[in-house]
N, C-alpha and C positions, 0 to 999 in steps of 0.2 A: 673462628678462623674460616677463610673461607676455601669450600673442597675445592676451587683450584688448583689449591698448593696444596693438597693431602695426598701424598705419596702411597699409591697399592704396593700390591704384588706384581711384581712385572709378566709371571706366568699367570692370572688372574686365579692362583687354586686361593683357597680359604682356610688360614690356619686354625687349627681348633684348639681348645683350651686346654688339652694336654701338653701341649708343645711339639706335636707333629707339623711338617708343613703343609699336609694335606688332609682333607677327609681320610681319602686311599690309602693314604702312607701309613695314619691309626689304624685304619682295619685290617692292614697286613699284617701290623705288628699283633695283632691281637692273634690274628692267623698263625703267627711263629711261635709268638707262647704257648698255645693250644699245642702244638707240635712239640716243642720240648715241654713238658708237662705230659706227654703221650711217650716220650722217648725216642722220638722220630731224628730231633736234633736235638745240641747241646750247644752251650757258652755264647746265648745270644748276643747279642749288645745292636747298642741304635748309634747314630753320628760315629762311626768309626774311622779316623785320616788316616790316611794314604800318604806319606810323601813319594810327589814323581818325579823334583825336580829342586836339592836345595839350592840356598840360598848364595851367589857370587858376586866376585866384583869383576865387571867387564874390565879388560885393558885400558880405556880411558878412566878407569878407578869413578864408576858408577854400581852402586850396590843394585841389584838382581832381586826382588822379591822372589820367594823359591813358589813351587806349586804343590796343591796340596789337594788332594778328591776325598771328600768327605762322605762314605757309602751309610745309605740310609741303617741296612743291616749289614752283620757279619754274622757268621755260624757255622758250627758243623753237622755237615750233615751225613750221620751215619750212615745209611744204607749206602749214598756214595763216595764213603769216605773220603770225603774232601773237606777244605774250607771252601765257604763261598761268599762273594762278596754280592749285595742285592743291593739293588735301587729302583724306585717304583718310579718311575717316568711317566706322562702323557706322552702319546704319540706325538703330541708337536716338538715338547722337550727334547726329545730322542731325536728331530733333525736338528739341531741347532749344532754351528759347526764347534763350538768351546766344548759343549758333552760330548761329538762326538771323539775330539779331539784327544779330551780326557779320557776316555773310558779304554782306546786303544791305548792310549801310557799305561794307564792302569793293569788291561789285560799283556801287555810287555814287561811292565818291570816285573808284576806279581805272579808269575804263570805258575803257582803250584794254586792258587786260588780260582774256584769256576765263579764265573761275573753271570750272573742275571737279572737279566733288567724285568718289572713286574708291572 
């Protein structure tokens, strides 16, 4: 086939053979486990959704896909006894207006949860 038509990544990162979507993304996680495994936090988890917005049908009776933010980590993190919700971003990611877009619904609907971006 010819790479013409070979579809990348549109943020050009590299996914690796864990199934992370980035380099970054695995070595934080390995970062979190090390922390809970230390006691620092607990009840990690990876790809955790978000609903911010389900699913309608507008008045002309057109159905609405709902919205959904998919946070790389969740966890708690004892010292600040919170939930927090993580996402490893590049700095370009981070200006893009759809993330930014997301992540204010996210830090609105969910406000007992601290959002950091890594």
């Amino acid at each position: 086939m010819n790479n013409f038509y070979k579809k990348g990544n549109k943020y050009k990162n590299v996914k690796t053979k864990d199934g992370f979507d980035s380099k970054k993304e695995a070595k934080r996680f390995k970062e979190l486990e090390m922390l809970q495994k230390a006691g620092v936090i607990r009840n990690l988890t990876k790809q955790s959704p978000f609903n911010l917005l389900p699913s309608f049908k507008d008045k002309q009776g057109i159905n609405e896909r709902g919205i959904k933010y998919i946070a790389d980590f969740v966890y708690f993190d004892i010292e600040k006894n919170s939930f927090v919700i993580e996402d490893v971003k590049s700095p370009f990611t981070k200006k893009l207006p759809a993330y930014i877009i997301k992540r204010k619904l996210v830090k609105f609907t969910y406000p007992e949860y601290l959002f950091l971006e890594v």
